[in-house]
Residue, then its C-alpha position, 0 to 999 in steps of 0.5 A: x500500500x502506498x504511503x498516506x500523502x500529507x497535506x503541506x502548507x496551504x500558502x507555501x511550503x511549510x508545515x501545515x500545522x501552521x495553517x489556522x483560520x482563513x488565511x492566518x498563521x498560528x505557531x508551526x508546533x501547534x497540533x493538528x486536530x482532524x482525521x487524514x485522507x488521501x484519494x485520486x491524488x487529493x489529500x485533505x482532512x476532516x475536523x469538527x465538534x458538537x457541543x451540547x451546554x446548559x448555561x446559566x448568566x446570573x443577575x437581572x440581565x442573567x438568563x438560562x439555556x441549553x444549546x448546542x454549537x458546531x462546526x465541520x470542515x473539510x479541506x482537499x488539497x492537489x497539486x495544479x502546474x507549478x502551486x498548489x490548489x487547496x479547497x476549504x469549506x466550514x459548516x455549523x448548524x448554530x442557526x438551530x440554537x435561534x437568531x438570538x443566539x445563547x446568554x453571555x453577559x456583557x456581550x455585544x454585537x449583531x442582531x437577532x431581529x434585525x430591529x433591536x442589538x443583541x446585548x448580554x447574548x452570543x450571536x449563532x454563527x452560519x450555516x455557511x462559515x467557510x467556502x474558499x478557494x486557495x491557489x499558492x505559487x512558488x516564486x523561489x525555495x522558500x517563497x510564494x505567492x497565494x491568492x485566497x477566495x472566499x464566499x464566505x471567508x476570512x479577510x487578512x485581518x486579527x488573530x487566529x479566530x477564537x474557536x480554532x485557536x489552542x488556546x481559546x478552543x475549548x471553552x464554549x463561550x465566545x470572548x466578550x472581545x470577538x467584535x475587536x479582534x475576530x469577527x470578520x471571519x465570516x464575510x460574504x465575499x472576501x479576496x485575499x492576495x499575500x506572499x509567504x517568505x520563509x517566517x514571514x507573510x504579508x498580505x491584504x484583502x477586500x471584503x464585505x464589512x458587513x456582519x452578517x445578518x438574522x437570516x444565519x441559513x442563508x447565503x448574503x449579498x456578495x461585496x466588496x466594499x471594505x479592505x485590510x492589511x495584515x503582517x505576521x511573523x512565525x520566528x520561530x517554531x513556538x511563535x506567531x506574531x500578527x499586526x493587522x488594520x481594517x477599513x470595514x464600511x457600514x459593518x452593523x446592520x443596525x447603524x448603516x451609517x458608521x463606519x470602523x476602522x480596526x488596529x489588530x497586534x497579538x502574539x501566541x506561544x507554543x509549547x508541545x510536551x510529553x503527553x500534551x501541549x501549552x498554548x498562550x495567546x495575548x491580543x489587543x484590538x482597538x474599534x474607531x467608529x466613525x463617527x463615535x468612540x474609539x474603544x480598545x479590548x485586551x484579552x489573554x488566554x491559555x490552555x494546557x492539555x495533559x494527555x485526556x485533560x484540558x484546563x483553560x483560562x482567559x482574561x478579558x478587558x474591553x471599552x464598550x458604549x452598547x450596553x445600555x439602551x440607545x441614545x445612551x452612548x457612555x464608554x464603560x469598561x468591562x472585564x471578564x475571567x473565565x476558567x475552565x475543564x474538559x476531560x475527554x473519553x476515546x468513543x472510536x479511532x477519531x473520536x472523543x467525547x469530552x465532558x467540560x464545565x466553564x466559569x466566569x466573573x464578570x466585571x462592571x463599573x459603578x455606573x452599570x450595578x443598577x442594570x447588573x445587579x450589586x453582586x459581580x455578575x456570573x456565569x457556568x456552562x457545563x458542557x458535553x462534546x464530541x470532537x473529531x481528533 
């Protein structure tokens, strides 16, 4: 029988462990999660997730649910003249869970109705997450060129999205900082150009600034309205450096006449050990409305795997001025920390089965306890999944 082919990297001639969301870079030594194929000269891989979670906000804006959240993907890789083709397609059925998504305090962003902003709610992600197209040329031996179509995808812009991170992978809760650091990742329409020389890659894309609306089962309107650069360094095995800016134009529904412009920088460490992996990411992210505030969130989080056991953490502080009910616009400061557990039991060869449960403390300055409640609010989702490994 002939050897399993490997998918190499899928921008130039690199690990392919380096590859993360969209068109990002994580730390080469991160492990690759997923279940290899190879067949009629494609190689390619299949990861995913169901997670089945009871959570619990506590305070007057506190609520209870029990939802589930997902994501399958599936990528194909072939070789075509001199580069390298490779398919990418991401898939959830989070729209089950309902337009308004699940509770998660001090979070903002989006609209379940297409009238009111989800405020103290998570969004439910698309149907459609991924659809994208990747063509990487070599110009010299450790160089290349690449060209990235998505409809949907992930423009050159922020960090490794939260749910494919190490570090941030496990919890079930998004970050309260995901509209400063991530959130374009699903965007109808994006184009991305870039070059990969050895540990370094520059790249820029067009997109849709337009966070996607209620309708989370179908495609939207493909534009091409906003744009951004990105610059990342890999200098080493354990490292991965980004800085990245965006012009998005008109990305709220609710507010179709402002417009942002987005300053990303962040950093992830690596470390694989006997038995397990470390991951730490730090990101900063800073929001200038136009017109309206500039507003800055930073977030720090890390988790440590040890054979079948996770234990995850993140910390976050963000500058928000959509808590409270419109016209009121005042620029609170917010915090949040989050602990975390997962134990994970082999069901078969690709599978497992993890039992998890998340904490957090929220916390809210003087001027919001009327509307938070006296006590710093709280939340818990325990959680089963299972996983594609």
């Amino acid at each position: 029988m002939a050897p399993m082919r490997m998918m190499g990297g899928t921008l130039g001639p690199y690990a392919m462990t380096q590859d993360a969301s969209g068109t990002a870079w994580q730390p080469a030594s991160t492990p690759m999660a997923g279940m290899m194929w190879d067949s009629g000269g494609w190689s390619g891989m299949v990861h995913g997730y169901a997670d089945l979670v009871y959570d619990h906000q506590s305070g007057p804006r506190g609520d209870s649910k029990v939802f589930s959240e997902s994501m399958a993907m599936v990528m194909a890789q072939h070789g075509a003249g001199a580069g390298t083709l490779t398919l990418k397609s991401m898939l959830s059925l989070d729209p089950l869970m309902g337009p308004g998504g699940y509770p998660l305090l001090l979070q903002t962003g989006e609209t379940a109705n297409g009238i009111t902003p989800l405020v103290d709610r998570q969004h439910p992600h698309n149907l459609f997450m991924e659809m994208a197209t990747i063509y990487a040329a070599p110009l010299a031996p450790k160089t290349s060129a690449f060209v990235y179509l998505g409809y949907p995808g992930e423009p050159a812009l922020g960090p490794v999205t939260f749910m494919h991170r190490f570090s941030g992978q496990d919890d079930p809760a998004a970050p309260i900082s995901h509209h400063w650091l991530d959130s374009t990742h699903i965007s109808f329409g994006v184009v991305t150009a870039g070059i990969a020389e050895g540990p370094w890659k520059i790249e820029a894309s067009l997109f849709n600034g337009r966070e996607p609306d209620q309708h989370r089962w179908d495609y939207q309107p493909l534009r091409l309205d906003s744009w951004s650069g990105r610059i990342t360094f890999n200098p080493a095995a354990d490292w991965s450096f980004q800085v990245s800016y965006g012009d998005l134009h008109s990305p709220e529904q609710l507010d179709p006449g402002v417009h942002q412009q987005r300053l990303t920088a962040s950093g992830t460490w690596n470390r694989r050990m006997a038995g397990g992996n470390w991951q730490t990411t730090l990101a900063w992210g800073q929001n200038r409305d136009q017109p309206g505030h500039r507003l800055q969130a930073v977030l720090l989080e890390s988790a440590l795997a040890i054979g079948a056991d996770t234990v995850f953490a993140r910390a976050e502080t963000v500058q928000k001025d959509d808590l409270l009910p419109a016209p009121a616009t005042q620029v609170y400061r917010v915090g949040e920390t989050t602990l975390g557990y997962v134990h994970d039991i082999a069901v078969a060869r690709h599978v497992a089965l993890g039992l998890g449960m998340q904490a957090t403390i929220d916390y809210v300055p003087a001027p919001l306890r009327a509307a938070y409640g006296a006590a710093e609010p709280t939340g818990v989702m325990p959680f089963i999944r299972l996983k594609v490994r």
